[in-house]
N, C-alpha and C positions, 0 to 999 in steps of 0.2 A: 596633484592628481596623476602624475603622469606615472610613477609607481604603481600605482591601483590597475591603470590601465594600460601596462608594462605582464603584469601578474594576470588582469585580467584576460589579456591574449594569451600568454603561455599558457595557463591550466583550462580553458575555457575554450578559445577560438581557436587553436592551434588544433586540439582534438575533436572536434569539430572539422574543419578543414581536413585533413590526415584522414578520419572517417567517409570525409565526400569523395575524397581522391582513389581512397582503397576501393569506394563501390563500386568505381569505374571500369576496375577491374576483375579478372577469373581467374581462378589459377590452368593450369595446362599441362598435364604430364606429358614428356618428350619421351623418347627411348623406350616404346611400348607399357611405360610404367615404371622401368626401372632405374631413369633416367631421373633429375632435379625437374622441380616445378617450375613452370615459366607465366608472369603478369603477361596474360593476352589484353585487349581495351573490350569491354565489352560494351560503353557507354552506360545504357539505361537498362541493360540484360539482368542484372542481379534483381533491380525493385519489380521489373517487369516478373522473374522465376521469383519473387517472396510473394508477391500479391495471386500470382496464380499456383500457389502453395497450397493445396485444401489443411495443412498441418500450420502454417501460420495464420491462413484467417481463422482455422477453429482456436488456436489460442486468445485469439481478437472476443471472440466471442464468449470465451470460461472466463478471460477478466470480466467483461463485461457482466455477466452475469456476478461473479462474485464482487462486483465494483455496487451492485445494488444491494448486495447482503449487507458486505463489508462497508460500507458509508454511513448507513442511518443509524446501525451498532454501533459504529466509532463515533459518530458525532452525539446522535441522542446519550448512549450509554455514559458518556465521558460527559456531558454538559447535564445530565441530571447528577450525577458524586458529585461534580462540582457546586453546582445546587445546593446540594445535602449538606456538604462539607463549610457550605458560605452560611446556612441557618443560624440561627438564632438557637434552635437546640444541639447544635453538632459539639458534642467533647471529640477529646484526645484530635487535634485538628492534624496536629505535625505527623502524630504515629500514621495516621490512615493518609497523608498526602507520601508518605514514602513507602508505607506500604502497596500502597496501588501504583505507583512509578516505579517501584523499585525492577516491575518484570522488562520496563523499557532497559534497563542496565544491562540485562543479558543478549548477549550478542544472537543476531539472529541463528545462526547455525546449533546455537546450544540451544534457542528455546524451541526450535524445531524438535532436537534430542529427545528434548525433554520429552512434547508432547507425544513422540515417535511413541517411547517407554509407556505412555500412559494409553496410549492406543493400541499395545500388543495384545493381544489374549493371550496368557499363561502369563504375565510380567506385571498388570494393570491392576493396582488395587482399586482403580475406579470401576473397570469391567467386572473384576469381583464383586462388589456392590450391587452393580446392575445387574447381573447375574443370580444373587440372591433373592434379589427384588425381584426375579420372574423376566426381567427386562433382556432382551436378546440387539444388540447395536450393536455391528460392524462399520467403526469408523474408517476403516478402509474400502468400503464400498463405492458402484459406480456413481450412485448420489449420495452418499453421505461422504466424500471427501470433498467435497467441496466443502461442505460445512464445517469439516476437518480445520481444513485453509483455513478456513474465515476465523475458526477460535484461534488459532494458535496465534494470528496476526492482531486478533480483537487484544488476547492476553497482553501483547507485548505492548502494544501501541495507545491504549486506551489511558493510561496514565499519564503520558503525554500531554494527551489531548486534553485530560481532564485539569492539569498545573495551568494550561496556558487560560483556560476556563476559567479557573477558579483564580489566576492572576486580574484577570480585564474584570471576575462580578468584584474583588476588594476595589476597582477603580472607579466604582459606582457610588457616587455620591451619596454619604450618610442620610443627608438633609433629605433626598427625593426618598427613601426607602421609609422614612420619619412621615414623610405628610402620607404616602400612602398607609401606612398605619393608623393614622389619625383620620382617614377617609374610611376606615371601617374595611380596610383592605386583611383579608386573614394572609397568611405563610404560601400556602401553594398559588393565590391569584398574584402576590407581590413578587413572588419567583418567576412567573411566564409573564406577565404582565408590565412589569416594571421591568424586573433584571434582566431578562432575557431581551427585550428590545434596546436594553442601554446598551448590551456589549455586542451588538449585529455586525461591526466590523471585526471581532474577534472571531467571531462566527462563520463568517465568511473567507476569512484566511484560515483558518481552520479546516475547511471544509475543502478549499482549495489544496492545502496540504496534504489532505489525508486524500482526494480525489489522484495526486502525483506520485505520491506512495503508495496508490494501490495498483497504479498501471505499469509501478515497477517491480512487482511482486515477482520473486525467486525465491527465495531462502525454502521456506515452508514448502510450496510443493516442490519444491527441487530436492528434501529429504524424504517426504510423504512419498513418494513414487516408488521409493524402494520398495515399498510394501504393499499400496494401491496402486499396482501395475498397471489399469487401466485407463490412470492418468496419461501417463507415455512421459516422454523427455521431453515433449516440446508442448506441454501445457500450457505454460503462458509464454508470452513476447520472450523474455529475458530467456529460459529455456530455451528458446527455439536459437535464440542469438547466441546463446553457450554451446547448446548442441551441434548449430554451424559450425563455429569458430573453430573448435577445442578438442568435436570429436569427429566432423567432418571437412575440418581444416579449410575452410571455404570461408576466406577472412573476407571476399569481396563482398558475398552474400549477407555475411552478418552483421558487414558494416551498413549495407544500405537497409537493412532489415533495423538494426539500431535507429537509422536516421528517418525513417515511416513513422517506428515508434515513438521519437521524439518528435515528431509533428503530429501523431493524435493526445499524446502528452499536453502538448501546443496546445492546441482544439478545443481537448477535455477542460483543461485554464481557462480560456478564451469564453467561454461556454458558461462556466462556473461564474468567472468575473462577472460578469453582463448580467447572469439574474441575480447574484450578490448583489449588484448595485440599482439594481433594479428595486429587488425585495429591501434594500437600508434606504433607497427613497420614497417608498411608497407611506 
C-alpha cells in the first residue's frame, strides 16, 4: 500500500496543498510597475475578492443552470440507447455501441471545433437546412448558447454514459427479466420496472459522474465565446480560473477560486450521494 499512497500524495495532495499555499498569497508590483512581482500574504484576501466577484458568482450560476439542462439529457438520454440497445429487438448491437461512443473519442477542443463549424452562418450545412425550412436559429445567441453548451457536451459525453448503462442492464439476471415475461410483463414495463431498478447503483454513480463533469465544464464555452461574445471569458468557474491565471496573472486568486470550486464539486457529490442512497433504499 505504501506505493499507492506514495503516488497518491504526489499527484493528488501535493497540488492540493501548493493550491492552498498560493491562495494565501497576491502578487505585488514593486517599481511603479516596471519592476518584478512580489508574493505579498494576503491570508483569506483572494476567496474573500472571488466570492465578492459579481463575474464569479454569475459563473456559479450559468453552470448551474446548465447543470439542470445538461444532467437529465445525459442521464435520461444515455439510460434509454441503453435500453434500446439491451432489447430484445435491438440488431447490429456492436456497430451502434461504437457509433454513439465513438464522439466521447474526440478530444474536447476539437469537438467544440466542430460544433463551432456547424454553428456559423455561411459555413453550416445544418443552418442551411434550417434556413430552407423557413427556420431562423442563431446558436450564438444571448439564450441559445447555452443550449449551444449543452449539445456540444450532450454529443460528446452521452456515449459514455450510455456503455456504462448498457454494461450494469447485461449484469441483470436473465432468470428475473424471464419470470417478468411470464408475469405478462410487455418490453417497455420490463425496461422501467425491472431493469432500471436492478441497475440504481449504476445509476447513481453515473449521475454522480456526470454531476462533476459538468461543474467542470470549460472546453465548449471556452471555444463558443469566440463568437457568442456575450458569454464573456469567465462563463463558467474554470474560465474565470483560466482567465485569472493566464491572462490576469493573479495565481493567488485563481488558486483559491480553484479550491471554492472544489468544495461545491464536494457538496454537488455529497448531495448526490445521499439522495442516491436514499432513492437505492427506498
Amino acid at each position: 500500500m505504501a506505493p499507492f499512497f506514495l503516488l497518491f500524495a504526489l499527484v493528488t495532495l501535493a497540488p492540493i496543498g501548493y493550491a492552498a499555499w498560493l491562495s494565501l498569497f497576491r502578487a505585488e508590483q514593486s517599481g511603479l510597475g516596471f519592476g518584478g512581482a512580489r508574493q505579498v500574504f494576503s491570508g483569506i484576501g483572494n476567496y474573500t475578492k472571488a466570492l465578492s466577484d459579481p463575474l464569479f458568482l454569475a459563473s456559479f450560476r450559468h453552470v448551474a443552470v446548465y447543470c439542470l439542462l445538461y444532467i437529465p439529457v445525459m442521464v435520461g438520454g444515455a439510460l434509454v440507447l441503453a435500453l434500446l440497445l439491451d432489447s430484445a429487438l435491438a440488431r447490429a448491437r456492436r456497430f451502434f455501441q461504437i457509433a454513439f461512443y465513438l464522439p466521447h473519442a474526440v478530444p474536447g477542443l476539437i469537438a467544440a471545433l466542430i460544433w463551432l463549424y456547424l454553428y456559423t452562418p455561411g459555413l453550416s450545412p445544418v443552418l442551411d437546412v434550417l434556413d430552407s425550412a423557413g427556420i431562423s436559429w442563431n446558436f450564438f445567441g444571448r439564450d441559445e448558447a447555452l443550449l449551444s453548451v449543452v449539445n456540444v457536451s450532450a454529443w460528446q459525453w452521452m456515449g459514455y454514459n450510455m456503455i456504462i448503462f448498457y454494461a450494469g442492464l447485461q449484469a441483470v439476471p436473465r432468470e428475473t427479466l424471464e419470470a417478468a415475461t411470464m408475469d405478462g410483463a410487455g418490453a417497455v414495463r420490463t425496461a422501467f420496472q425491472v431493469k432500471v431498478p436492478s441497475i440504481r447503483p449504476t445509476i447513481i454513480l453515473t449521475v454522480l459522474f456526470t454531476c462533476v463533469g459538468a461543474v467542470q465544464l470549460f472546453d465548449a464555452p471556452q471555444l463558443l465565446q469566440l463568437r457568442a461574445t456575450e458569454m464573456g471569458e469567465s462563463w463558467s468557474p474554470t474560465m474565470y480560473i483560466f482567465s485569472a491565471a493566464f491572462k490576469g496573472h493573479d495565481y493567488g486568486l485563481a488558486a483559491a477560486s480553484a479550491l471554492l470550486l472544489a468544495l461545491a464539486a464536494g457538496a454537488a457529490s455529497y448531495v448526490v450521494t445521499k439522495l442516491g442512497n436514499r432513492w437505492r433504499s427506498a
